[in-house]
N, C-alpha and C positions, 0 to 999 in steps of 0.2 A: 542530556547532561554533558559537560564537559568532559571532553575524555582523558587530560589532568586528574580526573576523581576517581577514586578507586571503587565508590559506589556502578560506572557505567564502562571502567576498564575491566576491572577484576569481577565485576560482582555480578555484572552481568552481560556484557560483550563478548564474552568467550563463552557464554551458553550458547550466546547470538551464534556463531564460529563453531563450537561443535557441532548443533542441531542443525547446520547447513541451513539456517533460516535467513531469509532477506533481512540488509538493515538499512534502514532509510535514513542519511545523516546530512542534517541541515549544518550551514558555516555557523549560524547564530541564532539564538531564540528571538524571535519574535512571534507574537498570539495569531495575527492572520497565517502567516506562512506556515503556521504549526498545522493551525484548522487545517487549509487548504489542503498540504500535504498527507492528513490523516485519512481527509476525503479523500482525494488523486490516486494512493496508495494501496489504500482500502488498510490500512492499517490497525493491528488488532489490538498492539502490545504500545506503551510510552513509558519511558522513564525518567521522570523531572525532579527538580530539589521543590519546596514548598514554596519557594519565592513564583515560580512557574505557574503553578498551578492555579495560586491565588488570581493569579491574573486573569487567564482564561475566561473563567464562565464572565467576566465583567467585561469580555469585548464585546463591543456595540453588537459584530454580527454572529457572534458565537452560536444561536440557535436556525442559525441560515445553513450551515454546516452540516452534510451528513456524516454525521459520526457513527450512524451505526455500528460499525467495524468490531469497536475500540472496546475487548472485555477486560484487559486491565492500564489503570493506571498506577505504577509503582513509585515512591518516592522513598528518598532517605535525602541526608543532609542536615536536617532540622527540624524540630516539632511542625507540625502542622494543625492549625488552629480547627477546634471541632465544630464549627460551622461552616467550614472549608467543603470538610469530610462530608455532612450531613447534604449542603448545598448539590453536590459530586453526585451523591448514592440519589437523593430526589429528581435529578436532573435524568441520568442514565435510566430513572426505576429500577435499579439494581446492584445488588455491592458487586465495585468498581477498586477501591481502594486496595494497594495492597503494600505494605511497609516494612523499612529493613531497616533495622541502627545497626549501625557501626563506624568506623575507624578505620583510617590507613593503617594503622597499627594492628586493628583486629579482621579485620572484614566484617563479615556481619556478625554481630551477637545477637539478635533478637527477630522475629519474622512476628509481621501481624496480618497472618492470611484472609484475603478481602472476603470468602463465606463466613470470618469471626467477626468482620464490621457488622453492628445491629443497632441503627440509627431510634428504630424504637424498640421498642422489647422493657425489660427489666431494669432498674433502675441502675443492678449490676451492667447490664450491657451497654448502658449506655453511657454510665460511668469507664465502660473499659475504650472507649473513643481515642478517650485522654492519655490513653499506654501507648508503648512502642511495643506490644507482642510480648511473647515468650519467647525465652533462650533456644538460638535455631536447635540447639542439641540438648539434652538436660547433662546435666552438671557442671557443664562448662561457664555459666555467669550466677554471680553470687551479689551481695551487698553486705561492704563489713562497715565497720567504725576505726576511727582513726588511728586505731590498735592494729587491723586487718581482721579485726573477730567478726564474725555474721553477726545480724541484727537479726531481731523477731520480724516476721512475716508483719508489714504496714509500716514499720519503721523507715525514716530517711539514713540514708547513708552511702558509701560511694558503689559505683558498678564496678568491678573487676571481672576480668575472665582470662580463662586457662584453657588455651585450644594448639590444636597445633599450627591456625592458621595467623596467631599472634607472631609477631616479629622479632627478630633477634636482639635487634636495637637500633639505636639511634647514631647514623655513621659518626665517630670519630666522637660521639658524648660520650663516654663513660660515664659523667655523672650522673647526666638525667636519663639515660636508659637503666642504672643503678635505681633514680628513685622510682621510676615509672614501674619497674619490673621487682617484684616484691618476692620471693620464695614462692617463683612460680607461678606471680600472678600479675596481671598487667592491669595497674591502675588506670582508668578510663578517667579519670577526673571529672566525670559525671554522679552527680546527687541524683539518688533514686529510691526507691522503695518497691516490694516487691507483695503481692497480693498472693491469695489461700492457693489461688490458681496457676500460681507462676507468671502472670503477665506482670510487667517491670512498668511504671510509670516515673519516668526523668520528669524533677522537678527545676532543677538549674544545673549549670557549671558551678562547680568551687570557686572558681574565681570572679562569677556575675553574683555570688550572693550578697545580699544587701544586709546590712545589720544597722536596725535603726533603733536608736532606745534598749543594747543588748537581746531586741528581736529577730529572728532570721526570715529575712524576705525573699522568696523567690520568685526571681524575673519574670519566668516565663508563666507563674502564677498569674501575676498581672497583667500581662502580655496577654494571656489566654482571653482575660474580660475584658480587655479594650479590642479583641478582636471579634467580639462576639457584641459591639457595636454600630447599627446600621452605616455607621457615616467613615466607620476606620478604613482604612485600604492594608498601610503597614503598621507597627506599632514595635517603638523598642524602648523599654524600662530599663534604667542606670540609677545610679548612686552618685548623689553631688555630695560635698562636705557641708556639712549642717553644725554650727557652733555646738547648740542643744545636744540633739540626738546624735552626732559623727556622722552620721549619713541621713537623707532624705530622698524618697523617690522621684524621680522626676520622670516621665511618660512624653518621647519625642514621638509625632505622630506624622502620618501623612491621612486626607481625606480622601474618599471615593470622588468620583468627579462630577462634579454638580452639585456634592452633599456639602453642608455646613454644620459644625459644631462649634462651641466654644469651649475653651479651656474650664469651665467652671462646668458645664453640662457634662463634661468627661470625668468629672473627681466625682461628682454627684453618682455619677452611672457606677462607678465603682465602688463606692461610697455604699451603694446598693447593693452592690454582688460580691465585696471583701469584706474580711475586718475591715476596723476602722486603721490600725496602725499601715495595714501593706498599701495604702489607696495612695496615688500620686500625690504630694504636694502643690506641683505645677506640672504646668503642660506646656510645650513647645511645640508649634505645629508647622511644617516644612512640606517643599515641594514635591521632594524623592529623599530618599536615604541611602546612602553605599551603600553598596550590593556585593559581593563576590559570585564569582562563577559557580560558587557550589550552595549559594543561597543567602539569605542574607540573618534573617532577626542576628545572628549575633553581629550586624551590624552595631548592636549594644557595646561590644567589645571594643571597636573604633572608636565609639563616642564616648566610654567609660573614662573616669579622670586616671591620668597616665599610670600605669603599673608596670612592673618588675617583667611582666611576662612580654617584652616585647618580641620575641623570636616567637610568638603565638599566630597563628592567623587571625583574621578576623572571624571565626566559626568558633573559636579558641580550642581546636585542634593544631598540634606541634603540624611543621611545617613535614611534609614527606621526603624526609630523610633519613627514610627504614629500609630496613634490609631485611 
């Protein structure tokens, strides 16, 4: 990962640095050089954003590689689509995955340690795929409603947490470190919902939510089943203005390479696996998508028709100007 990211400065580069363990840093990602290196290395440990990952197992010589080494691979950044995850743990024979959300603002809130990945098992376990973990510490991350009250356990509503490794603020905003920081709690602007077990599954950003017909759509809802697509590579669902409904989904895509789909075989596919109201409109299919250094699907956020949040990144995390 970039080390701009507070996920491979902070969050794990200075384990690197205390444990006196080697670190192998490439100038740029690319998927051979990755292999190659992991092999040469013998390397045990990687830490990528999901745009990374997805790539990998789809290079031509990906299983020419000894990777033996490699007992985990850790991500944050962004959700990571669950066939991603499943493809990872089949390939290895073994959970491989291990996951950290957070924030420049927070660091981690939540660990999804790779012995809890259980690609089959339960219908619970296989449903918990789709989480980012449990709270690294208990009582530190909650979900309230637009009040700050807590929601019942399966309810949607925002992440907050209260650690001491939350930031003081935002240099020189007063405002918006005012609204982000609530009576001791720092608003994540993440929609989530929290299960009997404490595992936390993000359903969107606040500001990616789609409301179509006074419906609330979430992105990365959709996002999840156009990725669980044989023919998808990337996938990022937005909001056009729709006379009718104020908004409609539209699904920009990119294709694996050599695969074909058609726009109408992608609303059907989903058509299949959503309601009927969250399923694309239309499809736009393209050759690549903007990326950022720390991962892309909210590439959504670039493409989304223009909003208010321009000092946003494209991951639509505030720009790292905390202290």
């Amino acid at each position: 990962m970039p080390f701009f990211h507070v996920g491979v400065s902070a969050a794990y580069q200075f384990s690197v640095f205390k444990s006196g363990s080697t670190s192998v840093i490439l100038e740029k990602f690319d998927e051979a050089d990755v292999l190659r290196t992991i092999e040469k290395e013998k390397v045990t440990y990687v830490n990528m954003v999901p745009a990374m990952i997805i790539r990998m197992p789809d290079h031509p010589d990906f299983k020419k590689y000894d990777l033996s080494t490699l007992k985990t691979i850790g991500f944050t950044g962004a959700p990571m689509p669950v066939e991603v995850m499943k493809r990872c743990t089949s390939y290895f024979g073994r959970p491989i995955i291990h996951q950290e959300l957070g924030q420049t603002e927070t660091l981690n809130l939540t660990r999804f340690k790779k012995h809890e990945y259980r690609s089959e098992g339960s219908p619970k376990d296989v449903k918990r795929l789709e989480s980012a973990g449990k709270p690294a510490i208990d009582g530190e991350v909650k979900i309230v409603d637009e009040k700050g009250n807590e929601v019942a356990r399966g309810q949607v509503g925002e992440v907050v947490s209260c650690s001491d490794r939350n930031m003081k603020g935002y240099w020189n905003m007063p405002w918006e470190t005012a609204e982000t920081i609530q009576n001791g709690w720092l608003h994540t602007g993440d929609l989530g919902r929290m299960d009997e077990d404490n595992f936390i599954f993000i359903v969107d950003r606040k500001k990616d939510m789609i409301i179509s017909g006074g419906e609330n759509i979430y992105s990365q809802e959709v996002e999840d089943v156009l990725y669980s697509h044989p023919a998808v590579l990337y996938a990022a669902v937005i909001g056009i203005p729709d006379e009718k409904w104020g908004e409609s989904v539209k699904a920009i895509i990119v294709l694996q390479n050599g695969m074909k789909a058609t726009g109408d075989e992608i609303i059907d596919y989903c058509r299949a696996n959503l309601a009927g109201y969250k399923k694309p409109k239309s499809i736009e299919f393209r050759d690549s998508l903007p990326m950022t250094g720390s991962g892309p699907p909210s590439i959504r956020a670039g493409l989304k028709i223009p909003t208010a949040a321009a000092h946003l990144l494209p991951t639509g995390r505030r720009t790292s100007r905390a202290e």
